[in-house]
N, CA, C and O of each residue as an XYZ file, in Angstrom:
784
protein
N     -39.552     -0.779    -22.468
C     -38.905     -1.792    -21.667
C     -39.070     -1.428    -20.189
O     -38.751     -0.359    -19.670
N     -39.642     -2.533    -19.577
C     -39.729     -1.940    -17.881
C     -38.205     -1.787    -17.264
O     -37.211     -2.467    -17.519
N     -38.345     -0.720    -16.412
C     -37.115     -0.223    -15.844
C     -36.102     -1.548    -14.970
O     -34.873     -1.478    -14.968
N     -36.848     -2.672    -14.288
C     -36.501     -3.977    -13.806
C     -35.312     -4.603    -14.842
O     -34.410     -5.317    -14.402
N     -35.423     -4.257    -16.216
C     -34.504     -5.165    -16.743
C     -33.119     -3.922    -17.549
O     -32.110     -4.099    -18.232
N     -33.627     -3.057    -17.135
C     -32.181     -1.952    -17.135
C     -31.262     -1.817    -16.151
O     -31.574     -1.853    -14.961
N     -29.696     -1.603    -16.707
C     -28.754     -2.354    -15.924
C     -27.827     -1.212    -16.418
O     -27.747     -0.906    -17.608
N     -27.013     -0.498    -15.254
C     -25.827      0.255    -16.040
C     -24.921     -0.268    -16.846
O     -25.580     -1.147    -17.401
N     -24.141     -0.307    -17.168
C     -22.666     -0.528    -17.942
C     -21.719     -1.395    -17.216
O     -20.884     -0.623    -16.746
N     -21.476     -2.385    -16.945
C     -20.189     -2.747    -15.911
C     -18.868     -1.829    -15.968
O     -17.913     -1.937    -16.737
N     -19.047     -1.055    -15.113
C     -17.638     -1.160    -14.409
C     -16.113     -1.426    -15.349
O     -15.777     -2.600    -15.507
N     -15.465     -0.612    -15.790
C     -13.778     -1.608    -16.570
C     -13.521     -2.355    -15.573
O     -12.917     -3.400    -15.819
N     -13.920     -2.034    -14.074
C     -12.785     -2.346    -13.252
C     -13.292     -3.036    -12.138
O     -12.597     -3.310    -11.159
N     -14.913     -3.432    -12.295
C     -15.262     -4.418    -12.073
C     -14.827     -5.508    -11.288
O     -13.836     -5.860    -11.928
N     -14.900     -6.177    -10.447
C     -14.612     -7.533    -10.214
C     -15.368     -8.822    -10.396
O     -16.493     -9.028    -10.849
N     -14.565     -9.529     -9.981
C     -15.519    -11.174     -9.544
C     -16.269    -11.092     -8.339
O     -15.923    -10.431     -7.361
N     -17.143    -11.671     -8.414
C     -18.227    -12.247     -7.441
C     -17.220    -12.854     -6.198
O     -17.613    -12.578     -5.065
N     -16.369    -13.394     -6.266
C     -15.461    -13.823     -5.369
C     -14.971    -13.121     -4.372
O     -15.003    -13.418     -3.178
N     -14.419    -11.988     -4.972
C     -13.956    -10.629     -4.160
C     -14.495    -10.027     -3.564
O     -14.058     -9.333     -2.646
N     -16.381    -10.204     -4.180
C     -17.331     -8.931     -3.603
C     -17.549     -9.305     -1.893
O     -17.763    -10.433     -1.450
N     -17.438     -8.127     -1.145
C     -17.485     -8.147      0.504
C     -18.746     -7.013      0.473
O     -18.698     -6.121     -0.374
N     -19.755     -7.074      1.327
C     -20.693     -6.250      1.427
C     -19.824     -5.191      2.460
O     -20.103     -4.020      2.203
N     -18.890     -5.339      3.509
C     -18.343     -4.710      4.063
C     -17.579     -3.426      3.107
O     -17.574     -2.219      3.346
N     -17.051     -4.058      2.133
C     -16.030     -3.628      1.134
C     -16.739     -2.034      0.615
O     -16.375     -0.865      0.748
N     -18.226     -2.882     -0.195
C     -18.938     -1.543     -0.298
C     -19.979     -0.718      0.450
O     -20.909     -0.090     -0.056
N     -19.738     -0.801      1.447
C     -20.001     -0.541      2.521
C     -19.487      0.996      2.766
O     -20.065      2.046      3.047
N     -17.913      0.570      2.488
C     -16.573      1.701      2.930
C     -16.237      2.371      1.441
O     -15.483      3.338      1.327
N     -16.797      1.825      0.488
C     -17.079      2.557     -0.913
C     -18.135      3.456     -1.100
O     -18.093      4.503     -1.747
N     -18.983      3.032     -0.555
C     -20.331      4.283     -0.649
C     -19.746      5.738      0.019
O     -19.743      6.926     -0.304
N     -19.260      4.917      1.135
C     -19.251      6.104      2.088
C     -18.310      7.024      1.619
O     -18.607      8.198      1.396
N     -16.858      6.421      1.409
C     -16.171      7.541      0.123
C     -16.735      8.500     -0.481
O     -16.427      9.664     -0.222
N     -17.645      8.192     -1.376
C     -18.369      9.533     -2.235
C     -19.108     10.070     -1.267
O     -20.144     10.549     -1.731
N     -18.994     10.204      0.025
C     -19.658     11.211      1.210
C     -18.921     11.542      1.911
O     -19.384     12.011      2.951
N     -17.374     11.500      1.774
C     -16.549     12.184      2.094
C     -16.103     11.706      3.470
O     -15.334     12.249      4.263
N     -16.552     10.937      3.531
C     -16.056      9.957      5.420
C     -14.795      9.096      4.615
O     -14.892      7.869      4.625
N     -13.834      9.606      4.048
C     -13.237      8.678      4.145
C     -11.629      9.084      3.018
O     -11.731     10.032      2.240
N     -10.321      8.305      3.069
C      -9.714      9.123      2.417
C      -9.008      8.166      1.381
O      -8.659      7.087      1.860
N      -8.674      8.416     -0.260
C      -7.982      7.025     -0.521
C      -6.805      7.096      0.103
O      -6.221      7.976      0.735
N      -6.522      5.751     -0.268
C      -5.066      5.341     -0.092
C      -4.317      5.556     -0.340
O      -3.385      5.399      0.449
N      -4.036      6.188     -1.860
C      -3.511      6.639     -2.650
C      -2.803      7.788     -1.801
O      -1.602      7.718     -1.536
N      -3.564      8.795     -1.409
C      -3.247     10.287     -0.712
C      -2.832     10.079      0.586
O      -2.462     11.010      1.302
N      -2.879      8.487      1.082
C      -1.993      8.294      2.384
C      -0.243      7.902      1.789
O       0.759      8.436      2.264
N      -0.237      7.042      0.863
C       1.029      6.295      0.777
C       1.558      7.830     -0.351
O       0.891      8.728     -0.864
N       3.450      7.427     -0.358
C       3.840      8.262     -1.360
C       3.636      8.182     -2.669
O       3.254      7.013     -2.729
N       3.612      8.575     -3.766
C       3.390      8.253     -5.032
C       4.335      7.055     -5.379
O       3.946      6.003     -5.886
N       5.338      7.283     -5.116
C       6.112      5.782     -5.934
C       6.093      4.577     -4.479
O       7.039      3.879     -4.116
N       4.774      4.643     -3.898
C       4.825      3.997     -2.815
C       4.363      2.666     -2.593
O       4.477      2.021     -1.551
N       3.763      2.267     -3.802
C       3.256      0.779     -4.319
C       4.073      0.278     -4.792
O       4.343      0.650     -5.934
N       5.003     -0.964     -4.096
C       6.071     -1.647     -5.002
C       5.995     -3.235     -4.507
O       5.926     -3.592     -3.331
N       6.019     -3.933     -5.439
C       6.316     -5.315     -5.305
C       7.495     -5.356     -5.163
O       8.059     -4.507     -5.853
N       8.440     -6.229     -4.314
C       9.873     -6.948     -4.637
C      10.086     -7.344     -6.189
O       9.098     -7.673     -6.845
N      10.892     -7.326     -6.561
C      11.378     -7.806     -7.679
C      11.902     -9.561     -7.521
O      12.324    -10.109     -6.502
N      11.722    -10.097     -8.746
C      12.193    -11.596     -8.845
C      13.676    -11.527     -9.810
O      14.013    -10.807    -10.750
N      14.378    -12.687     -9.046
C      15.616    -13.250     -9.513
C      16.214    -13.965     -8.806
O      16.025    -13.967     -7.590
N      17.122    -14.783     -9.435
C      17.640    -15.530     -9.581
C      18.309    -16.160     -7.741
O      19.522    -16.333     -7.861
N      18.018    -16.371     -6.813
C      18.718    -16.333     -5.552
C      19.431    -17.545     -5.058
O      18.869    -18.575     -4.688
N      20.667    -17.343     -5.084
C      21.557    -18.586     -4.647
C      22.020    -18.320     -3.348
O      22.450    -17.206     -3.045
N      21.961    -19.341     -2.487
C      22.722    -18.885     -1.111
C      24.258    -19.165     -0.859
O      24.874    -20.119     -1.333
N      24.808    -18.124      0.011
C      26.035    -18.097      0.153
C      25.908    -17.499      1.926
O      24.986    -16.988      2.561
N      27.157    -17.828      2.227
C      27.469    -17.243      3.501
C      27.416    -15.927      3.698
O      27.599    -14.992      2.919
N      27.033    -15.975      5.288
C      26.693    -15.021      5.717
C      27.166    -13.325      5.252
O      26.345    -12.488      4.877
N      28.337    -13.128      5.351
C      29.326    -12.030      5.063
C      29.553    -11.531      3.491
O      30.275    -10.614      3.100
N      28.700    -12.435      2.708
C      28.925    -12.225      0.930
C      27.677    -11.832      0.917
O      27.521    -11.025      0.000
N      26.561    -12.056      1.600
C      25.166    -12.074      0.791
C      24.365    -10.880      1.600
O      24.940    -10.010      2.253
N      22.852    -11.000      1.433
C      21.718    -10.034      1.533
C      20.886    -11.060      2.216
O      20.876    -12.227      1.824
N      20.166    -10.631      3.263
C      19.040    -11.100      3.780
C      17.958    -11.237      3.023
O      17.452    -10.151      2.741
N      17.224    -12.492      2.438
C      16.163    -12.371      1.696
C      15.221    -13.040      2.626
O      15.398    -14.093      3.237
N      13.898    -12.027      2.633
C      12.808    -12.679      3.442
C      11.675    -12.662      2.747
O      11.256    -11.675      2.142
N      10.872    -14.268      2.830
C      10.371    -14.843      2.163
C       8.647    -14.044      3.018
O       8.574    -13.473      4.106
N       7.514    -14.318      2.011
C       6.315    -13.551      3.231
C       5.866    -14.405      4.481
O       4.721    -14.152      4.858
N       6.493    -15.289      5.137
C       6.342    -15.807      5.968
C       7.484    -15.792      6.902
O       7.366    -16.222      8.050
N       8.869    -15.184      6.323
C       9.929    -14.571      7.410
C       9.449    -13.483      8.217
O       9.433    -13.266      9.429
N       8.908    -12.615      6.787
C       8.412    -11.215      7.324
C       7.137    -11.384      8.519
O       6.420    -10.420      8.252
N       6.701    -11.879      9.315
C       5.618    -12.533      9.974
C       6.277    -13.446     11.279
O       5.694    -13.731     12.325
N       7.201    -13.687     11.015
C       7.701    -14.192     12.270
C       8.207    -13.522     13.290
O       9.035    -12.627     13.122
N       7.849    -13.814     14.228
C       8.143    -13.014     15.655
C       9.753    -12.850     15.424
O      10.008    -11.645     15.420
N      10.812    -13.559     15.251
C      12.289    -12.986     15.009
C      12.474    -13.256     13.763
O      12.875    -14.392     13.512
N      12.268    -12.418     12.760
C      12.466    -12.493     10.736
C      13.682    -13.193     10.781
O      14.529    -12.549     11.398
N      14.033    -14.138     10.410
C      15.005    -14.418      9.473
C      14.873    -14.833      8.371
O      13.860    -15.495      8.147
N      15.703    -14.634      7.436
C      15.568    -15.027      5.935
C      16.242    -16.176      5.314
O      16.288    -17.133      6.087
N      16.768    -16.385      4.191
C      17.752    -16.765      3.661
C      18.707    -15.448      2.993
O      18.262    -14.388      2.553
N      20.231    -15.905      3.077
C      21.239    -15.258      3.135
C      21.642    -15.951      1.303
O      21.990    -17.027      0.817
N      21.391    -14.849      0.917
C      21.894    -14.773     -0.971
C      22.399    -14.249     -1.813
O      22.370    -13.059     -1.499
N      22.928    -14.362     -2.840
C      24.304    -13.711     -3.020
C      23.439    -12.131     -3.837
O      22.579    -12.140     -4.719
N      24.048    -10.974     -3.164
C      23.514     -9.679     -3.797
C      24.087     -9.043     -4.760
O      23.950     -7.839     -4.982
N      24.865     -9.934     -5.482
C      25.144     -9.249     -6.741
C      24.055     -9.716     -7.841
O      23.996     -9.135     -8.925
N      23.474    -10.442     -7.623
C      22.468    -11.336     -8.210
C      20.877    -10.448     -8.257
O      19.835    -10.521     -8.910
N      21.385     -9.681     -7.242
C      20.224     -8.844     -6.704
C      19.810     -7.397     -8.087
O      20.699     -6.587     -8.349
N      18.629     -7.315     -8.695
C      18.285     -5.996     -9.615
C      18.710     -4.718     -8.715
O      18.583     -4.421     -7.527
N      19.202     -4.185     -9.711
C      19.610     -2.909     -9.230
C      18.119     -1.910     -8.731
O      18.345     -1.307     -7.682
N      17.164     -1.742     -9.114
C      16.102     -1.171     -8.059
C      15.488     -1.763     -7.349
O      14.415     -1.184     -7.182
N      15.577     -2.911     -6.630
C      15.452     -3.763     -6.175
C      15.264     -2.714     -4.623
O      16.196     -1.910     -4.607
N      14.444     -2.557     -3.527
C      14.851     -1.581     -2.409
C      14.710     -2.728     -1.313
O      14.022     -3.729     -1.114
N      15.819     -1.974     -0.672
C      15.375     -2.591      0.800
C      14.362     -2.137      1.506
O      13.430     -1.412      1.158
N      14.671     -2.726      2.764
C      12.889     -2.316      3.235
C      13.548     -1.541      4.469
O      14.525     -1.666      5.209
N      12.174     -0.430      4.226
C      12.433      0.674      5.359
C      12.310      0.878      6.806
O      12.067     -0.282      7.139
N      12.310      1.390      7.632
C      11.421      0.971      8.901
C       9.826      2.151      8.496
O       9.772      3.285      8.020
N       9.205      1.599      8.767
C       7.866      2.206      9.084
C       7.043      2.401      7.864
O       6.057      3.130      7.765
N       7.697      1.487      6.747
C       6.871      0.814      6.017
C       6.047     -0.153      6.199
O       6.333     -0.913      7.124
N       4.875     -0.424      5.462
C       3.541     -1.324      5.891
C       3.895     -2.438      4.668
O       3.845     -1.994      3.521
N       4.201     -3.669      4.826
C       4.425     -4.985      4.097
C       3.322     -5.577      4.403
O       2.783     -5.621      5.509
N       2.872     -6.180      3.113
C       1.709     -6.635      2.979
C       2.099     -8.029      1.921
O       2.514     -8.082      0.763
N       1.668     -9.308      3.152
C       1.585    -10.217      2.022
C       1.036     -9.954      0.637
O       0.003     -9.285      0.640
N       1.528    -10.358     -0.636
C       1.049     -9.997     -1.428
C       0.731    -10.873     -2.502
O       0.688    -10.408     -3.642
N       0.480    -12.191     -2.277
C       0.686    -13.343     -2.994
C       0.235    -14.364     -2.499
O       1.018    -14.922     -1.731
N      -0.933    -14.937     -2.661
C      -1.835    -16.029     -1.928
C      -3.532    -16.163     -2.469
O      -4.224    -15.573     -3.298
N      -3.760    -17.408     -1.380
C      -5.240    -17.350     -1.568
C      -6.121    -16.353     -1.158
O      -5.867    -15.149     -1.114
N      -7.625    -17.139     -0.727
C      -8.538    -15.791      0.180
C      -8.749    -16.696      1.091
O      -9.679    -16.409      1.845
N      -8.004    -18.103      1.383
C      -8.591    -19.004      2.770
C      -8.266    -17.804      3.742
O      -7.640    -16.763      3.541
N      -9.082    -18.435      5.179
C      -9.213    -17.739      6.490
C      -7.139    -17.670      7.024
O      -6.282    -16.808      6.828
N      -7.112    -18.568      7.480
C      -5.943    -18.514      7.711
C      -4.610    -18.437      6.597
O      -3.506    -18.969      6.708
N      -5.031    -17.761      5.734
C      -4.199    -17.287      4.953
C      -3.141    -16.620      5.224
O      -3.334    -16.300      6.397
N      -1.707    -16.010      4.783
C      -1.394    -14.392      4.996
C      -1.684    -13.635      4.224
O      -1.582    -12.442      4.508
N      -2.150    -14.038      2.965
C      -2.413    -13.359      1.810
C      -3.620    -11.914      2.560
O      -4.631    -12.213      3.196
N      -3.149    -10.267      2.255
C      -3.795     -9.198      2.680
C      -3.379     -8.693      4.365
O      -3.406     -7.564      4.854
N      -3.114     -9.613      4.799
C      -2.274     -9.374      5.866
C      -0.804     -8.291      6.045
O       0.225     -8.327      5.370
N      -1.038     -7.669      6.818
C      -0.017     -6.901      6.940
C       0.590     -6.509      8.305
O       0.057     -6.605      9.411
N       2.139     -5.927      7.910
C       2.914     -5.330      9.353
C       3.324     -4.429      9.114
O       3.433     -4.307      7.894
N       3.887     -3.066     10.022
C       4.689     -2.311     10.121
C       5.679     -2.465     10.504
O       5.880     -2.715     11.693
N       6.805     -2.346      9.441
C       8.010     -2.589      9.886
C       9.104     -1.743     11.340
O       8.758     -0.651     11.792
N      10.018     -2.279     11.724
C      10.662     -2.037     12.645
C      11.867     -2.035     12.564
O      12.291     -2.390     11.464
N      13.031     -1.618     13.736
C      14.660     -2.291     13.606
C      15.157     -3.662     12.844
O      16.129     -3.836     12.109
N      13.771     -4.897     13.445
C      14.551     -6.227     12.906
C      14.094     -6.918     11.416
O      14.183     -8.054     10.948
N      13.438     -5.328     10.815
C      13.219     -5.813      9.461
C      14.088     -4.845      8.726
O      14.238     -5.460      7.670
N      14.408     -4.314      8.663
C      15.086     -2.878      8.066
C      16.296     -3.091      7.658
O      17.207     -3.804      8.078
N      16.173     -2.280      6.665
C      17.773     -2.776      5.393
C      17.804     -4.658      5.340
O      18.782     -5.396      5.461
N      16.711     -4.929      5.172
C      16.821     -6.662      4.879
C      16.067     -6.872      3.075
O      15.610     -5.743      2.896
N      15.929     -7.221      2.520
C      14.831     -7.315      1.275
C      13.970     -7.997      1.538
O      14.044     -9.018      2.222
N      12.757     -7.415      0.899
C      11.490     -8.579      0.830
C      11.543     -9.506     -0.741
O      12.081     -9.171     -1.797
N      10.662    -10.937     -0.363
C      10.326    -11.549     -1.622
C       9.901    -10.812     -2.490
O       9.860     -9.665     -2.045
N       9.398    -10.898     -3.993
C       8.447    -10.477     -5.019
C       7.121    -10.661     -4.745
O       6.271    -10.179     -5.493
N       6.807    -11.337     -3.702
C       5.056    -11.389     -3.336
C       5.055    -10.856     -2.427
O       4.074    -11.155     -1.745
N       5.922     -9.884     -1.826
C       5.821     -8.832     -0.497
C       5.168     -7.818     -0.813
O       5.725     -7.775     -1.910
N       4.185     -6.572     -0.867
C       3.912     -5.580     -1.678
C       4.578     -4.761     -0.011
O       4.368     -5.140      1.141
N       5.235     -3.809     -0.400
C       5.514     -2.157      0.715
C       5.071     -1.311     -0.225
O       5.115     -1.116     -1.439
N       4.384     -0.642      1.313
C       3.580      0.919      1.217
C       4.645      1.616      1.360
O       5.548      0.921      1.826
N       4.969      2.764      1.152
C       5.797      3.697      1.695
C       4.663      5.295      1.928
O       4.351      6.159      1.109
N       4.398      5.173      3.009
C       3.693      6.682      3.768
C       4.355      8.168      3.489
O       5.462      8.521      3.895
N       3.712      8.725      2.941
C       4.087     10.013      2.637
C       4.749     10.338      4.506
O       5.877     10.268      4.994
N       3.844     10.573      4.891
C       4.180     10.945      6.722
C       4.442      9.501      7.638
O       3.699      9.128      8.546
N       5.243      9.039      7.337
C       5.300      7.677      8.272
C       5.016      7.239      9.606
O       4.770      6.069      9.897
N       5.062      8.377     10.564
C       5.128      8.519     11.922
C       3.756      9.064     12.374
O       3.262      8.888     13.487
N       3.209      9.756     11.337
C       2.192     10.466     11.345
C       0.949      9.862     12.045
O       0.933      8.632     12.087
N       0.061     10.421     12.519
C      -1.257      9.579     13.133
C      -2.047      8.878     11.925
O      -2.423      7.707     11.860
N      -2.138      9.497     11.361
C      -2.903      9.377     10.147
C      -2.417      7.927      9.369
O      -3.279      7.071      9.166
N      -0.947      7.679      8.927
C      -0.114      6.882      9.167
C      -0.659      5.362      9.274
O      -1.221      4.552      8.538
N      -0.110      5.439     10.791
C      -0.475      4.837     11.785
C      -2.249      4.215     12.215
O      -2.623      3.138     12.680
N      -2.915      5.306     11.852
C      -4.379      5.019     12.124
C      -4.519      3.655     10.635
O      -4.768      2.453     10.548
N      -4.225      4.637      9.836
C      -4.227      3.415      8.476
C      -3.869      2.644      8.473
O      -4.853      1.946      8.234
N      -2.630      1.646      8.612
C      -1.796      0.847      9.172
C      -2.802     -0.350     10.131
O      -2.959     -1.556      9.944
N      -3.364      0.565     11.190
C      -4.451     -0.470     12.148
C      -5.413     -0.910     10.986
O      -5.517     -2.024     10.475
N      -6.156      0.365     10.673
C      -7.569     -0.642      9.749
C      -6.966     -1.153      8.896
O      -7.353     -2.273      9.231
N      -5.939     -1.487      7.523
C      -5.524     -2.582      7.198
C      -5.115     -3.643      7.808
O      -5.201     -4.659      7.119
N      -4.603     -3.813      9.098
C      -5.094     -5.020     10.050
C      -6.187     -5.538     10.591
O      -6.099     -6.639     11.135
N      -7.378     -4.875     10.548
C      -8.457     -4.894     11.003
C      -9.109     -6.504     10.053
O      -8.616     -6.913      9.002
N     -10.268     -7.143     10.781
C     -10.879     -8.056      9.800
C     -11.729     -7.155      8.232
O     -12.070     -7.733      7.200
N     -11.873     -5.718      8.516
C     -12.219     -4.905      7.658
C     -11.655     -5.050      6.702
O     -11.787     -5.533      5.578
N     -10.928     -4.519      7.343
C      -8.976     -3.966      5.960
C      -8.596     -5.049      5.770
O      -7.492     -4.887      5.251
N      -8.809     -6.206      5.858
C      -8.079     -7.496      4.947
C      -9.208     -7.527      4.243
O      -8.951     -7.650      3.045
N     -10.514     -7.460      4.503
C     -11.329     -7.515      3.497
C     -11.286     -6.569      2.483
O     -11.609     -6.891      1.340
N     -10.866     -5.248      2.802
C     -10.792     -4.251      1.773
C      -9.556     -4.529      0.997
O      -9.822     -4.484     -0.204
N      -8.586     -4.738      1.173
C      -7.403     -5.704      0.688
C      -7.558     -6.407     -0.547
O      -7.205     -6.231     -1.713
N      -8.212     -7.273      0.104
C      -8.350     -8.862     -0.736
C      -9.318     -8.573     -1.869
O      -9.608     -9.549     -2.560
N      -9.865     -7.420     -2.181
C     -11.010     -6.981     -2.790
C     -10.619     -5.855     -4.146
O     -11.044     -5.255     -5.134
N      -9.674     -6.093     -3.431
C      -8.569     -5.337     -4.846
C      -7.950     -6.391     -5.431
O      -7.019     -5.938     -6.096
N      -7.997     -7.453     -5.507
C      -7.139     -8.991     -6.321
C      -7.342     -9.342     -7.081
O      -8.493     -9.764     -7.191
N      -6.410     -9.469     -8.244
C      -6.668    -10.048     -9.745
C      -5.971    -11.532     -9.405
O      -5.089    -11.735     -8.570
N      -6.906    -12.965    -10.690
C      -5.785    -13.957    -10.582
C      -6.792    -15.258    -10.182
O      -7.664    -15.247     -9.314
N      -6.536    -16.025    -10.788
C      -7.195    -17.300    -10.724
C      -7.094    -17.937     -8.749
O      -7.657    -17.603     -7.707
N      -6.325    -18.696     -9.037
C      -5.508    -19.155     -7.827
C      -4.872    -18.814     -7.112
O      -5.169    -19.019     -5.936
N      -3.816    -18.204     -7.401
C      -2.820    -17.502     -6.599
C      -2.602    -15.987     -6.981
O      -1.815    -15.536     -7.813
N      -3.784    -15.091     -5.905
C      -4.023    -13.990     -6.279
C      -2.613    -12.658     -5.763
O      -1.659    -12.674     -4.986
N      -3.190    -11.694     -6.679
C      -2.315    -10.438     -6.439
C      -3.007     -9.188     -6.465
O      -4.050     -9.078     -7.110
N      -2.591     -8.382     -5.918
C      -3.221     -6.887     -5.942
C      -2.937     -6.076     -6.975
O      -1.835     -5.883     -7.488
N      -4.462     -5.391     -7.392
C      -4.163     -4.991     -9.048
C      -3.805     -3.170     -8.228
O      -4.716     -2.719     -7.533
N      -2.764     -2.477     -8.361
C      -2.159     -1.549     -7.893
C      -3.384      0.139     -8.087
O      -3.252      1.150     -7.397
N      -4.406     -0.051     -9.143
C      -4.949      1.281     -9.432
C      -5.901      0.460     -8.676
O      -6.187      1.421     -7.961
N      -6.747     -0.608     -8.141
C      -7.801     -0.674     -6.787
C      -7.456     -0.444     -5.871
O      -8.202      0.020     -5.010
N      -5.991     -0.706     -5.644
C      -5.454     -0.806     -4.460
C      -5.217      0.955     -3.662
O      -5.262      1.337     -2.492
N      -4.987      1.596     -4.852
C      -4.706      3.322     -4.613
C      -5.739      3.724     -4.556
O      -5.649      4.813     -3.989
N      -6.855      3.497     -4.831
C      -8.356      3.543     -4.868
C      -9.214      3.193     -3.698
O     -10.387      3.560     -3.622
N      -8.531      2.383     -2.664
C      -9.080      1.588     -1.492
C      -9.690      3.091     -0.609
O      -9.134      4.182     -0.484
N     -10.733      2.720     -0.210
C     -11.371      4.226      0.828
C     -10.782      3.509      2.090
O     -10.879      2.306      2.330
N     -10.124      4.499      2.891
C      -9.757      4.422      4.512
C     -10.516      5.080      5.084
O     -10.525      6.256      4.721
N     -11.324      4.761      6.014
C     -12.395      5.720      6.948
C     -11.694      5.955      7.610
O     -10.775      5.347      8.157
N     -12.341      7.592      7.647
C     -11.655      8.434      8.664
C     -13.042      8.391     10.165
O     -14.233      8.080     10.177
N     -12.164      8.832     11.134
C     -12.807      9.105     12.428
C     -12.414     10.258     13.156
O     -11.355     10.557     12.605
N     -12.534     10.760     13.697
C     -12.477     11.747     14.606
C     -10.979     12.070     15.320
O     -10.217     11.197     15.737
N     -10.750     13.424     15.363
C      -8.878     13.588     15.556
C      -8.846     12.658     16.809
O      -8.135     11.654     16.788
N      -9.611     12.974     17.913
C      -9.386     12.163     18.982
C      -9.494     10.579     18.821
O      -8.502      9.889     19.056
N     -10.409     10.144     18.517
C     -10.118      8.585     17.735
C      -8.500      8.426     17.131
O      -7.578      7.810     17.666
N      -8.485      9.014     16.142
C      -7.345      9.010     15.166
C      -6.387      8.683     15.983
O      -5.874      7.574     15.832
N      -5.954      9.488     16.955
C      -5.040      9.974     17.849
C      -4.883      8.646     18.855
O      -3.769      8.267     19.216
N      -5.922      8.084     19.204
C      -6.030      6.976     20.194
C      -5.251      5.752     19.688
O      -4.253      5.137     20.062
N      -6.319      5.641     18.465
C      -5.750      3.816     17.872
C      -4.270      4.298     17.271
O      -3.562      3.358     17.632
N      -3.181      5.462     16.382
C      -2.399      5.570     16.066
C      -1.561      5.258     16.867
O      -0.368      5.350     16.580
């Protein structure tokens, strides 16, 4: 058989043609040459979490929990809806400061939020996110390293590397072992140090 029609094995983990970014493997090659670090070994181990879903009824201010929807989390002043927190799952977490929230629930249009992300601050903190919110939680939060990561998932790169981890017809989601798997290029301490 000529060698032209030999083909490795696919992949378990494979994707769709949809997902594929030449950028994507681009920053995959380079991984197995050591330019680069997963994700996994940036965030903490129990550091991949979706919000949890239930049941949310609103009530006044002074009874309830701030719930922010992925388009609160994105607004220049977050506000949410105010809902009653007994209603709320008990591991359910609030959100930290200097955690990275990442829409987590959408298409791949351009102006999407879907792969988009922020670092949180004072006016998100102790509030909850939706169930299509995904938070990172950073082993070193403050850290350059951190921080450097944080930028290239904002980057037009890092939404592409993002979105390239997504399972799901229509309304996609991030499958959590691509996502720990994602290569972050590294650069130089002084680089590092600059964009952090």
């Amino acid at each position: 058989m000529r060698s032209t029609f030999l083909v490795d094995a696919p992949e378990c983990r494979a994707l769709r043609a949809l997902n594929y970014s030449p950028a994507v493997e681009s920053f995959r090659r380079r991984a197995k040459k050591g330019q680069s670090i997963r994700l996994a070994d940036i965030v903490h181990p129990d550091g991949f979490s979706y919000g949890n879903m239930f049941k949310s009824l609103d009530c006044e201010p002074q009874f309830g929990i701030e719930y922010l929807s992925q388009s609160d989390m994105f607004a220049a002043e977050p506000r949410g809806r105010v809902v009653r927190g007994d209603l709320l799952p008990a591991d359910n977490r609030r959100i930290k400061k200097w955690q990275i929230l990442i829409a987590g629930a959408g298409t791949l249009g351009q102006s999407e939020l879907y792969g988009r992300c922020l670092i949180t601050d004072r006016r998100l903190e102790g509030k909850h996110a939706c169930s299509d919110a995904l938070a990172l939680t950073l082993r070193e939060p403050q850290a350059d390293m951190g921080l450097y990561t944080y930028a290239f998932l904002c980057s037009r790169a890092g939404i592409k590397c993002l979105r390239s981890t997504s399972y799901g017809t229509k309304v996609l989601r991030f499958r959590s072992d691509l996502l720990a798997d994602l290569p972050i290029p590294l650069a130089d301490s002084a680089t590092l140090k600059r964009v952090a």
